[in-house]
C-alpha positions as CSV (number, residue, x, y, z in Angstrom):
1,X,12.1,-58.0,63.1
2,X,12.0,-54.4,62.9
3,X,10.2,-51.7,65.2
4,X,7.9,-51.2,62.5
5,X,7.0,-54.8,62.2
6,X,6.7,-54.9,66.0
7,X,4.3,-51.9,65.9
8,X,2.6,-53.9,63.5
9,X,2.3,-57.3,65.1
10,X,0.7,-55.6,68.6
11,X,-1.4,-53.8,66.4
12,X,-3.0,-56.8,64.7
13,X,-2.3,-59.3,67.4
14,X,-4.9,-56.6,69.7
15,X,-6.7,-55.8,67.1
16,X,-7.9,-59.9,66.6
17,X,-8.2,-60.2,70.3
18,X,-10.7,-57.8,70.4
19,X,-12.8,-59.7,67.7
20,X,-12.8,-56.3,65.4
21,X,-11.9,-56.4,61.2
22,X,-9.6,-53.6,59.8
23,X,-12.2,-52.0,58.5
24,X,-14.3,-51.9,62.0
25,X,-11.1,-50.7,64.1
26,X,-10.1,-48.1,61.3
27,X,-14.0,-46.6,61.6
28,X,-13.8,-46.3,65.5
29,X,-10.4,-44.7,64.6
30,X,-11.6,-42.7,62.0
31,X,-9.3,-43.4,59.6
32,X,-9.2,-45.6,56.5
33,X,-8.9,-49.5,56.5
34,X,-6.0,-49.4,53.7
35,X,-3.7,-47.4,56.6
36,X,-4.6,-50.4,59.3
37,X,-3.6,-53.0,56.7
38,X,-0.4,-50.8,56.1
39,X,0.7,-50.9,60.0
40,X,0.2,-54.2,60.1
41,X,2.1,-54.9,57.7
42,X,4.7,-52.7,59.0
43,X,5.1,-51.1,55.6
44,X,3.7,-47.4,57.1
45,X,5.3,-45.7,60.4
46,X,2.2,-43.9,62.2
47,X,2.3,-40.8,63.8
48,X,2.4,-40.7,67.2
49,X,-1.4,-38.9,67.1
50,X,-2.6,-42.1,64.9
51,X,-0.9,-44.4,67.5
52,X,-2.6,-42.6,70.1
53,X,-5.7,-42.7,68.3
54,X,-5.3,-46.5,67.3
55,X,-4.8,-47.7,71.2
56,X,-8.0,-45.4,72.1
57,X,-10.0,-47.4,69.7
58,X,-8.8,-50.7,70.7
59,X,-9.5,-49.4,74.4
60,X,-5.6,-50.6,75.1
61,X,-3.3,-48.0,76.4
62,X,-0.5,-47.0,74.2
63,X,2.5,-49.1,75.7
64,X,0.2,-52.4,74.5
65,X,1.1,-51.0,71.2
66,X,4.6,-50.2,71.5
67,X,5.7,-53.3,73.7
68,X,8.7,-55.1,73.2
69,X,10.3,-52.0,71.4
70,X,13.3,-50.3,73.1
71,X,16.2,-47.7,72.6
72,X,19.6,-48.2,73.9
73,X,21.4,-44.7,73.6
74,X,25.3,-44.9,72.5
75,X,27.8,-43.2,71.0
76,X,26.8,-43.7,67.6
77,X,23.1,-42.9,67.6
78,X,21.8,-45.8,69.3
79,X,20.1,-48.3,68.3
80,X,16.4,-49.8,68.6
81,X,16.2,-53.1,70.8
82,X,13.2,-55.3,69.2
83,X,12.1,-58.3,71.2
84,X,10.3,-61.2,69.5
85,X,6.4,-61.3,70.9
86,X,5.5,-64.1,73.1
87,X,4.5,-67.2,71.4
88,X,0.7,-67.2,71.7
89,X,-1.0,-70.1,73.4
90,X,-2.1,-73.2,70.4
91,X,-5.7,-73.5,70.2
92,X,-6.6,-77.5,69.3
93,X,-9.3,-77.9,67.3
């Protein structure tokens, strides 16, 4: 898992907690629902303005967004550290 798919994950994982489609969260974002789909997906890196403005919407603060992602600075550039999400609770049904 990348930070982009991480990014992605808390976005959607937030966004379904709060009950809202794409295209509800991307109109109290004010952006378009194609972009949402695309962070979830992790195939688009969002600004940090849209970030900003994507935790606002959800009413989360940023860091729900951005959890599990880390930087480790070394010699070489660093590299990102990207933790696996906790499993979620299974719903019986």
């Amino acid at each position: 898992m990348d930070v982009l798919e991480r990014f992605g994950g808390n976005l959607l994982r937030v966004r379904q907690a709060r009950r809202l489609s794409q295209e509800s969260l991307a109109e109290r974002a004010g952006m378009n629902r194609t972009q949402i789909s695309l962070f979830e997906t992790g195939q688009r890196q969002p600004l940090l303005e849209t970030s900003i403005r994507l935790a606002g919407a959800l009413e989360v603060p940023l860091s729900t967004l951005i959890e599990g992602i880390g930087f480790k600075p070394g010699p070489d550039g660093g590299e990102f550290l990207v933790s696996d999400p906790p499993e979620l609770p299974r719903v019986s049904g």
